[in-house]
C-alpha positions in Angstrom: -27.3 71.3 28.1 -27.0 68.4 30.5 -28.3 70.6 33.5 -31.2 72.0 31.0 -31.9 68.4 30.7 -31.9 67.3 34.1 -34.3 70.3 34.9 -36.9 69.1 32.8 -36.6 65.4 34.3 -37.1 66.6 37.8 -39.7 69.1 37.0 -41.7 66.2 35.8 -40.9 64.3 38.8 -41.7 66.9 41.7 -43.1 70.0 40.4 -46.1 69.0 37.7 -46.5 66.0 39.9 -47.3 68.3 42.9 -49.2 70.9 40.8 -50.3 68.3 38.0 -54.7 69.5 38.7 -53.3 73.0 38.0 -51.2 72.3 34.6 -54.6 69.7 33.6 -56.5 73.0 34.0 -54.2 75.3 31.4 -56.0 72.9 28.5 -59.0 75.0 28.9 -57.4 78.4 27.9 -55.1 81.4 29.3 -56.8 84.3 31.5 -53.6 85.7 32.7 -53.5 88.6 35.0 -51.0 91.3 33.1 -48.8 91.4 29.9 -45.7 91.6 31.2 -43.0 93.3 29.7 -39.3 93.1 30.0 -35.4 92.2 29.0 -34.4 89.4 27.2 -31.9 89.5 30.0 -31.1 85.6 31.9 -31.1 87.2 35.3 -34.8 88.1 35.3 -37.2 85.8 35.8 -41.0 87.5 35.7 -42.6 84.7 37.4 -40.5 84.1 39.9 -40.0 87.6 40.5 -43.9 87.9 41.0 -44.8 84.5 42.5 -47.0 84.0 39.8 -48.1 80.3 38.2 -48.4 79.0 34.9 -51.2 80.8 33.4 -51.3 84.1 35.5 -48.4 86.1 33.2 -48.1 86.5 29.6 -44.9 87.1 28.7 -43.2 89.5 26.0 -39.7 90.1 26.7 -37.1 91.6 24.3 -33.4 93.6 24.4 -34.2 96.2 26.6 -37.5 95.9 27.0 -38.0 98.3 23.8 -41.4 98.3 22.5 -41.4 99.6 18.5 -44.0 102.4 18.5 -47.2 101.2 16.1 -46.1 100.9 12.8 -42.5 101.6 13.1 -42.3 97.4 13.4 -45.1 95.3 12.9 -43.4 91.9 14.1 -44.0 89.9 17.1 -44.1 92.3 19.4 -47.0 94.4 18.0 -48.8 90.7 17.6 -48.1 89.9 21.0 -49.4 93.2 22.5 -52.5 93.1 20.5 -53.7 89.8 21.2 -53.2 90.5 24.9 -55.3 93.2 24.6 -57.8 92.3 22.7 -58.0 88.8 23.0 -56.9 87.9 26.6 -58.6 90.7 27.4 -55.4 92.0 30.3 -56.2 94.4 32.3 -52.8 95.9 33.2 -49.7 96.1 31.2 -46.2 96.3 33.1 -42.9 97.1 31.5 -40.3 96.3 33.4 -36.9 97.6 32.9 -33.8 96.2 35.4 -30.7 97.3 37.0 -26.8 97.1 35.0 -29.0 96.4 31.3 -26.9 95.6 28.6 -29.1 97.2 26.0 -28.6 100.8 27.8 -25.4 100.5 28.5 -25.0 100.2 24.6 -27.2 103.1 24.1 -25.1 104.9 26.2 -22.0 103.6 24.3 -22.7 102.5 20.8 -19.2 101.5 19.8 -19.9 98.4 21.9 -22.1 97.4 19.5 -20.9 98.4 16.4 -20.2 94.7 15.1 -24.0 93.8 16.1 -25.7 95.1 13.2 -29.3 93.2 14.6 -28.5 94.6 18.0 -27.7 98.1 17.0 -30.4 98.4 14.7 -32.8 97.3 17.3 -31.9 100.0 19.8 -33.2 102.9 17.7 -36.1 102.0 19.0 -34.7 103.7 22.2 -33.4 106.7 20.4 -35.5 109.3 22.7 -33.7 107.4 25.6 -30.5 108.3 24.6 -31.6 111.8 23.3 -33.0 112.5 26.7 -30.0 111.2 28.4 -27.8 112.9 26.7 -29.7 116.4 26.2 -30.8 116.5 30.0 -28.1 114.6 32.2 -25.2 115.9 30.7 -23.7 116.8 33.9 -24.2 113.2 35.3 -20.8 111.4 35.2 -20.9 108.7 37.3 -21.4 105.6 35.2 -23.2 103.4 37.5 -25.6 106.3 38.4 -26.3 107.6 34.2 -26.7 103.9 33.3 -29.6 103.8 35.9 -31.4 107.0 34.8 -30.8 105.9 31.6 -33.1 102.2 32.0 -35.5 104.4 33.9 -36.2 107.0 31.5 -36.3 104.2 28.7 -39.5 102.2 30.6 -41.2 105.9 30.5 -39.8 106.1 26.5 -41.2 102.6 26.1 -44.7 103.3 27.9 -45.1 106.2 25.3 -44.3 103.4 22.5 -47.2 101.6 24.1 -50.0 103.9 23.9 -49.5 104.1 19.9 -50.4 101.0 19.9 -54.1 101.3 18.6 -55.5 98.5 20.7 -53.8 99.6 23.9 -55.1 103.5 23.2 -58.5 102.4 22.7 -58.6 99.7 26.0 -57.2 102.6 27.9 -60.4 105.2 26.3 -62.7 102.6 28.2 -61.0 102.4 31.4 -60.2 99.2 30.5 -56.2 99.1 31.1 -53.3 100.4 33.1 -50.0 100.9 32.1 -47.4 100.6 34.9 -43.5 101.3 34.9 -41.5 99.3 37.0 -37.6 98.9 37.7 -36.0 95.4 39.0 -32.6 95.9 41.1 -32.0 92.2 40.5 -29.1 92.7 43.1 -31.2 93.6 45.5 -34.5 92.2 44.8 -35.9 95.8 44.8 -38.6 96.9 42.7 -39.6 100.6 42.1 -42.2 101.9 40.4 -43.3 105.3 38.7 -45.4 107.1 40.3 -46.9 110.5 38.3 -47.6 112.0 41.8 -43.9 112.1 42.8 -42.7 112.1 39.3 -40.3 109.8 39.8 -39.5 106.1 40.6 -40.5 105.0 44.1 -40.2 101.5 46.1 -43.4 99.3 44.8 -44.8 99.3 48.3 -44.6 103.1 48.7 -47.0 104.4 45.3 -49.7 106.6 46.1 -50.8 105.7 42.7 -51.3 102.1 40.7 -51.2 103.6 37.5 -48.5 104.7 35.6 -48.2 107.8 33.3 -45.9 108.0 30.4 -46.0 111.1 29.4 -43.8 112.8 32.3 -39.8 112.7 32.5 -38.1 112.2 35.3 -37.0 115.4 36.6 -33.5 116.9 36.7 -30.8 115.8 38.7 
């Protein structure tokens, strides 16, 4: 707690003293760029991961970056998604899974979270993930490699999720949004993206394509 608190005094005395006509300006209102999507996981950090500033990101992030299809959950994160849609008006959404993710590895093994009722019950919300995994990639055994197919086939699972959600479906009708998958190899510092014309996730700086489509699978391995 003491380093939390020591954070907080020497953000006040460098940072919002440096960038203090910036944080005056965030009275006026939010216009951020994207709704960003992703783990609940410590070693991600959104902003810093897209050098963005206060203002510029609005932030949903849960346990595996599951998104509960329309109606399945109407909590925070249905709120959250509709008012970035139709209030803050964003114009892309990214979901953003990451590299050695808790919440797939215990879709992969549920006994590991068999004495986490919230946690397990949370994670149905990925059940096409694990159905995929386990229908298609049968013959993939090595752990590190399943658990990675496993978080990207659950940002294309959670994209589908997304278009239910009647604000997002009718933003996209209008040309209005863009969905985008993304993967974080926080070891790395990588970041790959879907792309529909490849089929498969590709280094961000290599996309032919900015937008996302949810609707494929990755293809076999």
């Amino acid at each position: 707690m003491q380093q939390l608190v020591q954070g907080i005094h020497r953000f006040q005395r460098e940072i919002f003293s440096q960038d203090k006509k910036l944080f005056e300006t965030l009275v006026e209102g939010q216009h951020p760029l994207a709704l960003f999507i992703t783990c609940s996981d410590s070693r991600i950090d959104p902003s810093r991961l897209t050098q963005t500033k206060p203002g510029e990101l609005f932030i949903q992030r849960t346990a595996g970056n599951i998104v509960p299809s329309y109606g399945s959950n109407l909590g925070g994160e249905a709120a959250t998604i509709e008012y970035a849609v139709a209030a803050l008006k964003v114009r892309d959404i990214v979901i953003c899974g990451h590299s050695h993710c808790g919440a797939m590895a215990g879709i992969l093994k549920p006994e590991a979270v068999n004495k986490m009722p919230a946690v397990r019950a949370y994670l149905q919300y990925a059940e096409a993930t694990r159905r995929i995994v386990e229908e298609n990639y049968a013959h993939l055994t090595d752990p590190a490699r399943r658990l990675m197919l496993t978080v990207e086939e659950n940002v294309l699972v959670q994209l589908e999720n997304l278009r239910t959600h009647p604000a997002v479906a009718a933003a996209i009708a209008r040309g209005e949004l863009k969905l985008h998958g993304w993967v974080y190899k926080f070891e790395t510092g990588e970041v790959f993206t879907f792309d529909p014309d490849q089929n498969h996730f590709v280094p961000l700086a290599e996309s032919a394509s900015p937008q996302s489509e949810p609707h494929r699978s990755l293809p076999p391995i």
